[in-house]
N, CA, C and O of each residue as an XYZ file, in Angstrom:
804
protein
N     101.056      0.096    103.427
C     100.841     -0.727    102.224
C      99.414     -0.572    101.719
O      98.476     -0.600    102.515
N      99.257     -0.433    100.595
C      97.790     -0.384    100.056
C      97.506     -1.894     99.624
O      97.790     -2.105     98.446
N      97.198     -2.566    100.058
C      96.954     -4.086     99.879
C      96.054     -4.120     98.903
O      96.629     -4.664     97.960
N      94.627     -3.761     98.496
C      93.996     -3.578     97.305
C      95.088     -3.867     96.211
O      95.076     -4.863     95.487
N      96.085     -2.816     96.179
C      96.756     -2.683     94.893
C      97.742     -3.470     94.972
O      98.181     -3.842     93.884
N      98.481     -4.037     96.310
C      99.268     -5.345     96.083
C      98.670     -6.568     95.285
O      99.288     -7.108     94.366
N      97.625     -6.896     95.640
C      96.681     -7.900     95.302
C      96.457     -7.901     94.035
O      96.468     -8.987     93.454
N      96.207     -6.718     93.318
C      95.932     -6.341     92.159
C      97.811     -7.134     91.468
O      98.140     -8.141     90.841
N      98.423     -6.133     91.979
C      99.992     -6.675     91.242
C     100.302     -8.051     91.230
O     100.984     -8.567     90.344
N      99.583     -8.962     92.660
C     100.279    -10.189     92.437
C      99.353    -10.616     91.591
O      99.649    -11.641     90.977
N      97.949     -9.965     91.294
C      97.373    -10.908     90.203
C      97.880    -11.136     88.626
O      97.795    -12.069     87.828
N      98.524     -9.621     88.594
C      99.484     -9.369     87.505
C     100.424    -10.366     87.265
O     100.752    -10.781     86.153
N     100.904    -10.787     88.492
C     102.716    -11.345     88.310
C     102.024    -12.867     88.182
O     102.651    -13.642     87.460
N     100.758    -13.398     88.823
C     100.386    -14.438     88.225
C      99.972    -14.848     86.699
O     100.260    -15.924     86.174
N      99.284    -13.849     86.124
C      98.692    -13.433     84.721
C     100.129    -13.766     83.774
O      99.883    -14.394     82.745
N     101.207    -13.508     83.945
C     102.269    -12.972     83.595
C     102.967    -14.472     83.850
O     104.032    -14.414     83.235
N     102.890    -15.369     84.277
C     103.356    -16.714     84.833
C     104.520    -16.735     86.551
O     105.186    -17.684     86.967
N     104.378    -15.408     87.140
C     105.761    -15.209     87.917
C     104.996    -15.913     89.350
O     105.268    -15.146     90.273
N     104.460    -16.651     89.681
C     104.182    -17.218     90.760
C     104.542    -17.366     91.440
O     103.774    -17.923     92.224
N     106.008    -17.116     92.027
C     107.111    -16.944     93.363
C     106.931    -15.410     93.235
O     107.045    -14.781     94.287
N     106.685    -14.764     92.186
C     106.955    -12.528     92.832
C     105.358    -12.579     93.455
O     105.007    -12.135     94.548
N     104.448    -13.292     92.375
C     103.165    -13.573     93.100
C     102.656    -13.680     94.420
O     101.786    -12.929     94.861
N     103.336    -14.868     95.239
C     103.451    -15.689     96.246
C     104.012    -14.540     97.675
O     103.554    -14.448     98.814
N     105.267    -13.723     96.944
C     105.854    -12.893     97.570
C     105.379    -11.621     98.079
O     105.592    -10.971     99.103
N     104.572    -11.453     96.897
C     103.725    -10.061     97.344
C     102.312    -10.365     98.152
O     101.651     -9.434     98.612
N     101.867    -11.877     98.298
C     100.758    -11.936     99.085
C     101.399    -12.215    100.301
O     101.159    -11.464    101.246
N     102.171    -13.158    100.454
C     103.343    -13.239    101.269
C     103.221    -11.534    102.407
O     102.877    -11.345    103.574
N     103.556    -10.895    101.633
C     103.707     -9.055    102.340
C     102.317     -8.814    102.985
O     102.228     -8.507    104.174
N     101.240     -8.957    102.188
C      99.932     -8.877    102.640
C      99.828     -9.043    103.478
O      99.992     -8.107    104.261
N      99.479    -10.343    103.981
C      99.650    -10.985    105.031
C     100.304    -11.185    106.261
O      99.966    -11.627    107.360
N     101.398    -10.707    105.736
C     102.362    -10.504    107.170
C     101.593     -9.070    107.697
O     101.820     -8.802    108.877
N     100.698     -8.106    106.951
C     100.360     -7.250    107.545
C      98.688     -7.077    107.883
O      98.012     -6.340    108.601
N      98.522     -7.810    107.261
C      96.651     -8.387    107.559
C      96.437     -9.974    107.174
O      96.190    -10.560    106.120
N      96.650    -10.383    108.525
C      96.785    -12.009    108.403
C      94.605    -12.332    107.842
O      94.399    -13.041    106.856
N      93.904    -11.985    108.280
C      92.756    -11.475    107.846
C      92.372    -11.552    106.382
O      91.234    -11.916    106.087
N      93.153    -11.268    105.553
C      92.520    -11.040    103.976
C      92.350    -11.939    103.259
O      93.197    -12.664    102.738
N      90.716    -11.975    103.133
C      90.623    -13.231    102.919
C      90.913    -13.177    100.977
O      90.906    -14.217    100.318
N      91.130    -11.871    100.379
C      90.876    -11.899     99.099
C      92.874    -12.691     98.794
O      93.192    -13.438     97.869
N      93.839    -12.147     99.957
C      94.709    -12.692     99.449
C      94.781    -14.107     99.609
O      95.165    -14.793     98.661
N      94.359    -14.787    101.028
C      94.667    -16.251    101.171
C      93.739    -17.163    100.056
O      94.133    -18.250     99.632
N      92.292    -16.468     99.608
C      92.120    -17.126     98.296
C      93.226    -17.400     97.028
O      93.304    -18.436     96.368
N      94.015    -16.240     96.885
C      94.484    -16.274     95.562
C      95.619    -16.867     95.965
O      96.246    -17.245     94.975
N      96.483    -17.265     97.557
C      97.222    -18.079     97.435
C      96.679    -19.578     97.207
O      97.325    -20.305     96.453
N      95.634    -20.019     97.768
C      94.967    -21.251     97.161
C      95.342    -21.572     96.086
O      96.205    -22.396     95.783
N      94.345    -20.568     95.089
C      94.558    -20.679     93.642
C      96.100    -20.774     92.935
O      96.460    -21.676     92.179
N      96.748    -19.856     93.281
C      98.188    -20.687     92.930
C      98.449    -21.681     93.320
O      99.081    -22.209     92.405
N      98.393    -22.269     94.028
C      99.197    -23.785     94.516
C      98.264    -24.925     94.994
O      98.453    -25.787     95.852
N      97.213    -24.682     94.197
C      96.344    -25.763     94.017
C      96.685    -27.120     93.257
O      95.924    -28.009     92.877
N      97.574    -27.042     93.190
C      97.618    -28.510     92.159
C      98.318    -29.457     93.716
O      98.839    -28.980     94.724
N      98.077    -30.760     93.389
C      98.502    -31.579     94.139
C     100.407    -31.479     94.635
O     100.962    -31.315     95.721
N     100.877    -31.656     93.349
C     102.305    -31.251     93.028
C     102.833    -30.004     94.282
O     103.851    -30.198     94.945
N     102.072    -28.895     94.436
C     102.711    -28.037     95.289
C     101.783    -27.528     96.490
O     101.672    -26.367     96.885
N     101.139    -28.684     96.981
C     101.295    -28.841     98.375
C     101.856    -28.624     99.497
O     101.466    -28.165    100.570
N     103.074    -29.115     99.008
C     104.126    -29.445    100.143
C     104.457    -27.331    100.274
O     104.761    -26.860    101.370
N     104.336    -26.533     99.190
C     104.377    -25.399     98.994
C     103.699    -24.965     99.686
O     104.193    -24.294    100.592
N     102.480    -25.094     99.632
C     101.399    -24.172    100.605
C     101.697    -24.416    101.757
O     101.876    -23.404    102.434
N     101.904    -25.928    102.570
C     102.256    -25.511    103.986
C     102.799    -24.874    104.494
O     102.384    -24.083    105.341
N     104.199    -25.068    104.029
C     105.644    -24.038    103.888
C     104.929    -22.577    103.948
O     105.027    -21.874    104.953
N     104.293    -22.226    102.937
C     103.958    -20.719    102.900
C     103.146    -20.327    104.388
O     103.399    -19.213    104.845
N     102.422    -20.990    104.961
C     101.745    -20.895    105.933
C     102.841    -21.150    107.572
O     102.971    -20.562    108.645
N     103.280    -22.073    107.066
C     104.397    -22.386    108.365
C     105.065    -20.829    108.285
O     105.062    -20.088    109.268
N     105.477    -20.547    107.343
C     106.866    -19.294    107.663
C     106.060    -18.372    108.032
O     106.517    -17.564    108.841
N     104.336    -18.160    107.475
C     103.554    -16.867    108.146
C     103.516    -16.958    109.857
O     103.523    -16.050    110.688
N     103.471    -18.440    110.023
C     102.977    -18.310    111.794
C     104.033    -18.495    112.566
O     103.847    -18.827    113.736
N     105.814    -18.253    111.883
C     106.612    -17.705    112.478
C     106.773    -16.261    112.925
O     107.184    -15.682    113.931
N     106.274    -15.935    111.750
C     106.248    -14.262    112.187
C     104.660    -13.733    113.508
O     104.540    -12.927    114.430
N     103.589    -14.957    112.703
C     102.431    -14.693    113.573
C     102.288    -15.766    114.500
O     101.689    -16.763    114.097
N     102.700    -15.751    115.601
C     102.842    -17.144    116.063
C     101.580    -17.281    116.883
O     101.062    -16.516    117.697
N     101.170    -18.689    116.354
C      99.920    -19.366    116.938
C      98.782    -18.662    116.987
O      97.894    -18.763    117.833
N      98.850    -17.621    115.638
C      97.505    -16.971    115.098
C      96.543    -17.252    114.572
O      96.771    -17.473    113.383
N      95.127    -17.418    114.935
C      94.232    -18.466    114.662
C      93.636    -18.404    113.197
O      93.345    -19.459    112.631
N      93.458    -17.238    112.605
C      93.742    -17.535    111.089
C      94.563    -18.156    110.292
O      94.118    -18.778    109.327
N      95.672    -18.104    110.511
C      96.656    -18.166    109.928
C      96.618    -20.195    110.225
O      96.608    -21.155    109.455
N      96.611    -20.088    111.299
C      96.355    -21.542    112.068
C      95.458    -22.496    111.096
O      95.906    -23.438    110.444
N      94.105    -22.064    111.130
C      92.914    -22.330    110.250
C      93.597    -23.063    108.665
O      93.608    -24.218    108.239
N      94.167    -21.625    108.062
C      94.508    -21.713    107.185
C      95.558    -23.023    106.515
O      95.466    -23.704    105.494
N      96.463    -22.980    107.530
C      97.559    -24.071    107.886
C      96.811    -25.269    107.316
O      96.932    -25.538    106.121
N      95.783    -26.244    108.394
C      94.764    -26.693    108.464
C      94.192    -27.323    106.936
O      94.360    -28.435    106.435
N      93.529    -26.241    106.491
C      93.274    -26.410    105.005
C      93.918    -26.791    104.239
O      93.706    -27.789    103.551
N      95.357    -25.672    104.173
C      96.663    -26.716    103.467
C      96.573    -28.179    103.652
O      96.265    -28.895    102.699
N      96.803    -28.623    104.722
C      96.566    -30.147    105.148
C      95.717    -30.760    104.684
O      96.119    -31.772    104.109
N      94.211    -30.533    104.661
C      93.566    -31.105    104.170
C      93.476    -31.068    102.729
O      92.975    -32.135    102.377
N      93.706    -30.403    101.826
C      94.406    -29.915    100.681
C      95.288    -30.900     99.976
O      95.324    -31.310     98.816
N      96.020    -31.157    101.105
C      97.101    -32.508    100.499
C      96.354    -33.624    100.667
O      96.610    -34.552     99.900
N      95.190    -33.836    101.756
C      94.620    -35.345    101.699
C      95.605    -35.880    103.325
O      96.004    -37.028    103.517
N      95.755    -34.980    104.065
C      96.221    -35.092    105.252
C      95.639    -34.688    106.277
O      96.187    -33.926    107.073
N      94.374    -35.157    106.427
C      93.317    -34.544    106.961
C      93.527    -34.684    108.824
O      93.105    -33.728    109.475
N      94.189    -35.904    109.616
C      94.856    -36.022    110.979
C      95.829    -34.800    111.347
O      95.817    -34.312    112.478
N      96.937    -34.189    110.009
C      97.265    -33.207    110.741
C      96.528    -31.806    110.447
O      96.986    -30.840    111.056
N      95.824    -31.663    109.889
C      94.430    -30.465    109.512
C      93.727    -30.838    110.949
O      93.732    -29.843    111.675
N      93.302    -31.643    111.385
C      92.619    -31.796    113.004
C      93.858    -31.216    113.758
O      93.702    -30.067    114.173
N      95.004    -31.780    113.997
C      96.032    -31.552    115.188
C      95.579    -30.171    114.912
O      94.686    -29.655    115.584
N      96.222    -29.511    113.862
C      96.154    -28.049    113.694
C      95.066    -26.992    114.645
O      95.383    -26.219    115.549
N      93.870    -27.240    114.148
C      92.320    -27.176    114.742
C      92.209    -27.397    116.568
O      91.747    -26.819    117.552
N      92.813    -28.374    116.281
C      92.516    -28.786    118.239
C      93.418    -27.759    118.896
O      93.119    -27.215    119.959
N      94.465    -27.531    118.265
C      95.730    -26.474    119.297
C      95.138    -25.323    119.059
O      95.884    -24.455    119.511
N      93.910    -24.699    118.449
C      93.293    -23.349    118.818
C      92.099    -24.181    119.833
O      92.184    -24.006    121.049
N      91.262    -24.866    119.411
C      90.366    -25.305    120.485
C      90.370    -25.591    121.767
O      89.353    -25.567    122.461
N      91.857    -25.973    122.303
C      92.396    -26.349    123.375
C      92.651    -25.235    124.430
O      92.877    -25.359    125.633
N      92.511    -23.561    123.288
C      92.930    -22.398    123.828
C      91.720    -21.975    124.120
O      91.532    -21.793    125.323
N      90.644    -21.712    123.261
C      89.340    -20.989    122.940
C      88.097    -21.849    122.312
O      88.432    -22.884    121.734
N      87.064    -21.622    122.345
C      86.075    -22.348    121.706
C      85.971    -21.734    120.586
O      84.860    -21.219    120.458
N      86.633    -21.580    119.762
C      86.519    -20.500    118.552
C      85.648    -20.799    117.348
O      86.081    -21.731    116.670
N      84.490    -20.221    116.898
C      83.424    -21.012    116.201
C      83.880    -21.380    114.704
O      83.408    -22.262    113.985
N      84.787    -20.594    114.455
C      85.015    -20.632    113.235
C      86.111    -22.124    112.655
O      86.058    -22.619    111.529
N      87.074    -22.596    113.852
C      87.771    -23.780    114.176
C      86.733    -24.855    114.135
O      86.555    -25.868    113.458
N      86.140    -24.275    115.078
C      84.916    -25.711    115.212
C      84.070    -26.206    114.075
O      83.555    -27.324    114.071
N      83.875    -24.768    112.505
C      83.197    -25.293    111.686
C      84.535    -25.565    110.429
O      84.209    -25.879    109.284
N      85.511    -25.456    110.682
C      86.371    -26.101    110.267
C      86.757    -27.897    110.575
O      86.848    -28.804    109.747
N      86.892    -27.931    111.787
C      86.780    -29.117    112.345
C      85.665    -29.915    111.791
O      85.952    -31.112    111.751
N      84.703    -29.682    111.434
C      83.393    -30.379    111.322
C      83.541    -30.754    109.459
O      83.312    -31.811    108.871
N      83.957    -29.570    108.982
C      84.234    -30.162    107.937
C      85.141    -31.060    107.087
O      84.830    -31.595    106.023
N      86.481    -31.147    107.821
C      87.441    -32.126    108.308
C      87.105    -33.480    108.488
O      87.594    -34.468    107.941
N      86.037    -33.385    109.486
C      85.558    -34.739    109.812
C      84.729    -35.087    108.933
O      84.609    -36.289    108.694
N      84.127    -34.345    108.391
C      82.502    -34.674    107.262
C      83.438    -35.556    105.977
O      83.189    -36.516    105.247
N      84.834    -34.469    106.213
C      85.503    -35.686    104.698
C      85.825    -36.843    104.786
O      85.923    -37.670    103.878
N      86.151    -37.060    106.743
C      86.739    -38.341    107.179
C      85.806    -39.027    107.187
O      85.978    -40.081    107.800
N      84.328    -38.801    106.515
C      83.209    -39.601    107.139
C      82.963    -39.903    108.539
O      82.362    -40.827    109.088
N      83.670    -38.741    109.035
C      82.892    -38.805    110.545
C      81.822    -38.641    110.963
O      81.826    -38.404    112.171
N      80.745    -38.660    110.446
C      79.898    -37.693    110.600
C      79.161    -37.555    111.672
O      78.681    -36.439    111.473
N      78.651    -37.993    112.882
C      78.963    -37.711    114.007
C      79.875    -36.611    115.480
O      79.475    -36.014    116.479
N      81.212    -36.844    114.827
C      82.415    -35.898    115.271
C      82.272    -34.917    114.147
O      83.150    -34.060    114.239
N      81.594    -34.759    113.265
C      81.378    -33.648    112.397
C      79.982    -32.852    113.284
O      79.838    -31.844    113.977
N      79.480    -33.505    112.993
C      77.554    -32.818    113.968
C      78.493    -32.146    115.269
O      78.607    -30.922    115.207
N      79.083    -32.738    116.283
C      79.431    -32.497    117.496
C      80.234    -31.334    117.121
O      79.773    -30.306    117.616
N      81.296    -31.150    116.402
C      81.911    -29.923    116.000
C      81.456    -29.307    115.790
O      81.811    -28.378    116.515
N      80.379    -28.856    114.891
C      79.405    -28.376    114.100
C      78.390    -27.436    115.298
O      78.157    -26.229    115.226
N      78.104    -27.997    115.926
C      77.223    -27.463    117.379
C      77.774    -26.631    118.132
O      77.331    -25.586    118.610
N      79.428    -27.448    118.298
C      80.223    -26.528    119.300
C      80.128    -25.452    118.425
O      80.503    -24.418    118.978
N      79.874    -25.338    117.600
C      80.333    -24.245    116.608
C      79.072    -22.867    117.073
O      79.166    -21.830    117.730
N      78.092    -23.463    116.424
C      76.755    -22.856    116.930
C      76.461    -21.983    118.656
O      75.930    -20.904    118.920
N      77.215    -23.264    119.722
C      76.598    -23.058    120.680
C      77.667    -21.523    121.332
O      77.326    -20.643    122.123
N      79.116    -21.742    120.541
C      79.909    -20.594    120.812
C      79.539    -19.497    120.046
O      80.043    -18.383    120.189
N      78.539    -19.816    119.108
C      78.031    -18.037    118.532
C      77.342    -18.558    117.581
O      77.757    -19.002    116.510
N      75.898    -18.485    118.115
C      74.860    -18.785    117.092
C      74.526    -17.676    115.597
O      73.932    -17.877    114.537
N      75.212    -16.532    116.152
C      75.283    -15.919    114.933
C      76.117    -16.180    113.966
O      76.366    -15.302    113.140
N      76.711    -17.455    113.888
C      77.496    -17.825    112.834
C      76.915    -18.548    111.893
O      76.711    -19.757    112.001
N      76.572    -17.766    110.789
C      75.688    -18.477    109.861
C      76.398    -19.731    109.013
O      75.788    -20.774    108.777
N      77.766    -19.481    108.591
C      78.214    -20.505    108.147
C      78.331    -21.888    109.248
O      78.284    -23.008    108.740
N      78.427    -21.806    110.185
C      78.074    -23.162    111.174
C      76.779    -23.714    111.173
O      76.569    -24.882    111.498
N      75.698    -22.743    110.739
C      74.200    -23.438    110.503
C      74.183    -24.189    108.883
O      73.521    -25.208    108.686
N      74.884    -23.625    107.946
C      74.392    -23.736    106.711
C      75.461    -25.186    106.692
O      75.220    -26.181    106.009
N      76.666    -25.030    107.601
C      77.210    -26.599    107.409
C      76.501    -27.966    107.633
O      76.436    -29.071    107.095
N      75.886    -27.147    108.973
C      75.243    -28.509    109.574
C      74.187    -29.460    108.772
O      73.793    -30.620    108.898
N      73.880    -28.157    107.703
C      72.354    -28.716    106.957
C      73.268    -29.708    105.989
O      73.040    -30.901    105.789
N      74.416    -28.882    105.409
C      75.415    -29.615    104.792
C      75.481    -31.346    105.221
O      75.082    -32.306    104.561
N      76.031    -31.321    106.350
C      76.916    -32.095    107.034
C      75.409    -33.453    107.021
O      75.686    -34.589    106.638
N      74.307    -33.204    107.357
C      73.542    -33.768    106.947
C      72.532    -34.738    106.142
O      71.947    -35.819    106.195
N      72.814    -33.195    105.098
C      72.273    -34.155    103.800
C      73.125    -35.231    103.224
O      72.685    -36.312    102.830
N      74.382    -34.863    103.200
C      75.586    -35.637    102.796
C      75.624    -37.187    103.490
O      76.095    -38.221    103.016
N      75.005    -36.976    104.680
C      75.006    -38.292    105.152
C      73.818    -39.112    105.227
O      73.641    -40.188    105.798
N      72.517    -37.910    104.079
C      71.559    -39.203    103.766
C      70.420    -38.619    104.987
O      69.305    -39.136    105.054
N      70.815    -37.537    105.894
C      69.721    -37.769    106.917
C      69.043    -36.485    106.576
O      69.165    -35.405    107.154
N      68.074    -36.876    105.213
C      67.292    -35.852    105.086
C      66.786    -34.837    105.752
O      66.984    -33.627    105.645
N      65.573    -35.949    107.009
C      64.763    -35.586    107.848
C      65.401    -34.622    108.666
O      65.157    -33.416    108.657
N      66.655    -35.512    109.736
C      67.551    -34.590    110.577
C      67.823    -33.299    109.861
O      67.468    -32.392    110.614
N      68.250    -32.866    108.848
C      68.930    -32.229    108.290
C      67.266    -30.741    108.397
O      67.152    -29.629    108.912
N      66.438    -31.570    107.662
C      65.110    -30.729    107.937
C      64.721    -29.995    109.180
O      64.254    -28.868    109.347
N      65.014    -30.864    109.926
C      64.785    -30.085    111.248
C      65.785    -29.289    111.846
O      65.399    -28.237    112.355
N      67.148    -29.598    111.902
C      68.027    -28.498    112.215
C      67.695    -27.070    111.427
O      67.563    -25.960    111.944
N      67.606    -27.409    110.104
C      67.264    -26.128    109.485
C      66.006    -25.504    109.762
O      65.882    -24.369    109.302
N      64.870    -26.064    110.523
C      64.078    -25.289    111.150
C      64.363    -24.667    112.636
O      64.181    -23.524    113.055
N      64.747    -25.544    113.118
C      65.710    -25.049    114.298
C      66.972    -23.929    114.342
O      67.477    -23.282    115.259
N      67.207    -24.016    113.026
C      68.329    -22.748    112.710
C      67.626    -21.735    112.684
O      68.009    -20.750    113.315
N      66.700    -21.705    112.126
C      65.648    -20.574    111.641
C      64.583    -19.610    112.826
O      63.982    -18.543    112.704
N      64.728    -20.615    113.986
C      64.326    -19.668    115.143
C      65.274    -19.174    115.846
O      64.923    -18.851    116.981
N      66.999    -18.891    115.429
C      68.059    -18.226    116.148
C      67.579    -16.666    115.651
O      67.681    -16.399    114.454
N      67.137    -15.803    116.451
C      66.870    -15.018    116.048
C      68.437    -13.932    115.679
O      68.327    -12.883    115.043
N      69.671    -14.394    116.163
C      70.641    -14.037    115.694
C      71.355    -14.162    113.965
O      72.385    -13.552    113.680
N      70.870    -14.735    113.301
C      71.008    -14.967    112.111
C      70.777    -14.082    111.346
O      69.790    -13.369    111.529
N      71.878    -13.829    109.965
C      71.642    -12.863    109.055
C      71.010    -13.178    108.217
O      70.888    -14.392    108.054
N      70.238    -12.163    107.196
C      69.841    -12.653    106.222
C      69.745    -13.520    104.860
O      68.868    -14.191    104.317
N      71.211    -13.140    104.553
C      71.357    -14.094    103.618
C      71.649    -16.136    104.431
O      71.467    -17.116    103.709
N      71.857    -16.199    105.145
C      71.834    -17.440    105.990
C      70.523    -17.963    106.101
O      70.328    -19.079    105.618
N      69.494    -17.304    106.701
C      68.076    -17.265    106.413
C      67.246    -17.626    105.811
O      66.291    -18.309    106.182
N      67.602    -17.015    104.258
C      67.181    -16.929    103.166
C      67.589    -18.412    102.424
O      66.823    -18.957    101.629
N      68.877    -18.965    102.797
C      69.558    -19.991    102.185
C      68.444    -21.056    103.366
O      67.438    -21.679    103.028
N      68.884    -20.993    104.375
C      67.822    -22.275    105.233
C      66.637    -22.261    104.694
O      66.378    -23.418    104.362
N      65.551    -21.364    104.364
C      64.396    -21.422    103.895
C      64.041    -22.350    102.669
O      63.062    -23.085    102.538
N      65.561    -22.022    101.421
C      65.108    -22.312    100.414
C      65.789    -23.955    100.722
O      65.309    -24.843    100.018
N      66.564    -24.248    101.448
C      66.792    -25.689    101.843
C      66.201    -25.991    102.600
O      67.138    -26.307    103.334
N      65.425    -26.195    103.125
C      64.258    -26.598    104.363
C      62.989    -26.973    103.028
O      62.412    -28.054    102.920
N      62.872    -26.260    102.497
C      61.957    -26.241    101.881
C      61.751    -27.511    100.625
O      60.657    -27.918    100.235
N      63.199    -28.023    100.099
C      63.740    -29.429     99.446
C      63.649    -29.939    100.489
O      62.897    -30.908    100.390
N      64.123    -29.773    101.753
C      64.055    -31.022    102.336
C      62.297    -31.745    102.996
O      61.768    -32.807    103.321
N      62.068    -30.565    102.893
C      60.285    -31.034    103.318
C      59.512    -31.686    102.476
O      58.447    -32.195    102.825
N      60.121    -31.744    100.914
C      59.297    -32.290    100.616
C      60.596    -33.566    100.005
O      60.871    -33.891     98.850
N      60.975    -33.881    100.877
C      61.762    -35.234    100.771
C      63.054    -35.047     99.400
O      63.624    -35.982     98.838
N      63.222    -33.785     99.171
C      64.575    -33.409     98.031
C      65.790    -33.659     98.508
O      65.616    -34.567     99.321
N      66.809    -33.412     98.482
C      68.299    -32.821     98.610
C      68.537    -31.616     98.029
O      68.469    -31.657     96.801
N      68.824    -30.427     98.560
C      68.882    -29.331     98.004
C      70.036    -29.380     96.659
O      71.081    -30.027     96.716
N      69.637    -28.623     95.557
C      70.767    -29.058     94.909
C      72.072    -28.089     94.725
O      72.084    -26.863     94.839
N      73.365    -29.107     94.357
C      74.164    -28.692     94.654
C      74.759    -27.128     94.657
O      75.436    -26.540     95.499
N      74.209    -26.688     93.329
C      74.540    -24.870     93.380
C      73.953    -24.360     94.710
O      74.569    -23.434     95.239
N      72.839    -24.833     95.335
C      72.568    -24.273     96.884
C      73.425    -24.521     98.068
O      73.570    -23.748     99.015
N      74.054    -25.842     97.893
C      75.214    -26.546     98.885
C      76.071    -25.950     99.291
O      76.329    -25.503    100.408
N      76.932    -25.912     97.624
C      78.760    -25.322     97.427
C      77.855    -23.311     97.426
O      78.652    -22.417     97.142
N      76.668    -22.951     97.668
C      76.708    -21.395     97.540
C      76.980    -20.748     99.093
O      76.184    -21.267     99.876
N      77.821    -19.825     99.724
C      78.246    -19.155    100.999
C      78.922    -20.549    101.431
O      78.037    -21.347    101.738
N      79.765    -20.904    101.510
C      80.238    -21.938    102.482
C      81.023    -21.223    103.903
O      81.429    -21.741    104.943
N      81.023    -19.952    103.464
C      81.925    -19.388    104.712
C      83.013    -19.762    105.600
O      83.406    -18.975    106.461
């Protein structure tokens, strides 16, 4: 399968209003690179409205029949859930890979889960596990600064992001983003939002 050019067609069959041939051909994708992240975006984007919710799970349930208990796909599930505003079974989801693996990318899922539940606490703690299973995960640093400011704790938030900044595992663009948020937060700002919602990974 040349998936590039599937992707390309279902963008067609969306353009075109056909959102089930759409659905179908990312549908194919996926069953063969559970991974792509350009298709599981554009299933988002179709079935973003509240109304077809109950759709996206479905689409995700029938993938992790074929992929069973695949941690993307899992993840993904997850989101659906939280998506609908069902954020308890978006955790269940999350914990049945965590229960297997410390997987960093679950854990900064988890954290953001909780950040909506106003956990924010069981968000930080997720958030770390996240870090401490692979500090080269830049999107687990750039949450935490997230997860932070959101809850008002400037200062904290300041110092993790200096503390992020001596992982000498970190890429550049992660880096580059802590600097220029460290740098609002030092002088008592909130970074603003185009810096927040930019890489969420």
């Amino acid at each position: 399968m040349d998936i590039a050019a599937t992707i390309a067609e279902a963008r067609g069959a969306l353009a075109e209003g056909r959102a089930k041939d759409a659905l179908g051909l990312l549908s194919d994708v996926l069953r063969e690179d559970v991974a792509c992240e350009p298709a599981h975006d554009l299933v988002f984007e179709t079935l973003s409205e509240p109304s077809q919710n109950l759709e996206l799970i479905e689409f995700y349930r029938d993938l992790l029949k074929v992929h069973v208990e695949d941690t993307e796909l899992t993840i993904r599930l997850s989101r659906a859930y939280a998506q609908g505003n069902k954020d308890s079974l978006a955790v269940l989801q999350l914990q049945k890979i965590l229960k297997k693996e410390a997987n960093p990318k679950a854990f900064a899922e988890l954290a953001r889960t909780y950040g909506r539940m106003n956990k924010i606490r069981m968000a930080l703690e997720a958030i770390n596990s996240a870090i401490a299973a692979d500090p080269s995960y830049g999107a687990a640093h750039r949450e935490r600064v997230r997860l932070l400011t959101a809850s008002g704790e400037k200062d904290e938030a300041a110092l993790h992001a200096v503390d992020s900044l001596c992982c000498n595992e970190l890429d550049a663009d992660t880096r580059a983003w802590l600097e220029v948020a460290d740098a609002f937060l030092e002088a008592g700002h909130n970074p603003p939002d185009s810096l927040l919602h930019n890489g969420k990974g």
